[in-house]
Structure formats: structure tokens, C-alpha cells
N, C-alpha and C positions, 0 to 999 in steps of 0.2 A: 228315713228322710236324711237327705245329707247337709251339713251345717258347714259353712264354709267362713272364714273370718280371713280378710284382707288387712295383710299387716305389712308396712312397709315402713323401710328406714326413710326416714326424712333429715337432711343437711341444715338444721333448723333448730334453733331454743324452743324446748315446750313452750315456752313462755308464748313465744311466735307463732306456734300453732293455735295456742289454746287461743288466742285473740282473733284468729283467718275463722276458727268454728264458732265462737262465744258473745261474738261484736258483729250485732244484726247488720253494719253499713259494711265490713268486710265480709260477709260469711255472702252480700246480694252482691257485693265485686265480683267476686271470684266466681260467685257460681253465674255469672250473667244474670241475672235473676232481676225485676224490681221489689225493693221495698213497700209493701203499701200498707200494712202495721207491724211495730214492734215498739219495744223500751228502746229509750236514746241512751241502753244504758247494757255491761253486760249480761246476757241471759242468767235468770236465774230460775228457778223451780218454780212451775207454776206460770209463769210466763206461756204468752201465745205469741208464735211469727208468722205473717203470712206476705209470701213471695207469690210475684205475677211470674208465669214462665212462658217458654212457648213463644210463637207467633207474637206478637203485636203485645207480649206478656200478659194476655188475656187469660190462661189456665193461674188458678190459685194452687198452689204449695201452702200448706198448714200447718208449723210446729207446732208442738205442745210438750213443752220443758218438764219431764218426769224427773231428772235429776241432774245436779251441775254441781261438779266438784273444782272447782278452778286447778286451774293445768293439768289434771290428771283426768277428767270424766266426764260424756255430758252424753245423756239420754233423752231421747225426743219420739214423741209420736210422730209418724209425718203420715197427713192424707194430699193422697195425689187424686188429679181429677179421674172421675168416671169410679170411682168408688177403692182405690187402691191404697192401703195402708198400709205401715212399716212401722215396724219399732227397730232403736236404730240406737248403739250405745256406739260410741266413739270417747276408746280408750288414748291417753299420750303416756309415756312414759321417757323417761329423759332417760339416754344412754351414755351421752358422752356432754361437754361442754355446747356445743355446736349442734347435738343429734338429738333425734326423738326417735323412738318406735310409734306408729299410729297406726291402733288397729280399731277396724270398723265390723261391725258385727250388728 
């Protein structure tokens, strides 16, 4: 089996990432996505999110917060519709002032 992990430099403070992944009202901006439950508050462990996607945001997207290390780490179950599941760790690592490495796996 081949295990692939997507790591890119981003021009960005971990600080700024870990908030676009970790703050359920930015993580539904950016992915287009609607909110329809989460904490009005950072993800933490144990927490559940669930995003409308799709068409008319009719398809649900489902986290389920297995771990959150603020700006360095956050782990999620995610079920997608029609039965498709993911475990999904999103690592930040700060390189420079301005930079982050973020790798998804």
C-alpha cells in the first residue's frame, strides 16, 4: 500500500493556519462548506463538526476531533456521504517568521 503525505510550504504564521483549520466559522469559509453544528469556540478533543457540502449543501461532512494540539496538530475523523471515512492528521510546523510547513496525512 502506498502512503502518501502532502506537505507544503505556506507564506503564513502557524498561528494563521492553525485558526483557517481549528475555528469551525473559518475552516466552513474556506472550504465553502455550511456550518450546521459545531463549538462557537476552538476545536477541541472530543468535539463533533458537521458541514453541509455539495449541491444546495445538502451532503453532511462529519468531524470527530481525536486530537488538537493548538498550532502544531489536529486529528479528525471525517465521514463523508454514502459511507466514506477518513482519518486525517494535519500537522503545522513553523519554519520561519512568516512560514509554516502543513502536512496532511
Amino acid at each position: 500500500m502506498l502512503h502518501v503525505c502532502p506537505t507544503e510550504v505556506v507564506r503564513a504564521r502557524a498561528e494563521r493556519v492553525w485558526v483557517l483549520v481549528a475555528t469551525p466559522t473559518e475552516l466552513a469559509q474556506w472550504t465553502e462548506t455550511r456550518l450546521i453544528e459545531a463549538p462557537a469556540r476552538e476545536l477541541r478533543p472530543g468535539d463533533r463538526l458537521v458541514l453541509g457540502a455539495g449541491i444546495g449543501h445538502a451532503m453532511k461532512v462529519i468531524f470527530e476531533v481525536q486530537d488538537a494540539v493548538p498550532l502544531h496538530r489536529l486529528a479528525i475523523h471525517i465521514r463523508l456521504p454514502f459511507g466514506v471515512t477518513n482519518d486525517e492528521v494535519i500537522e503545522i510546523a513553523p519554519i520561519g517568521v512568516d512560514a509554516c510547513r502543513v502536512t496532511f496525512n
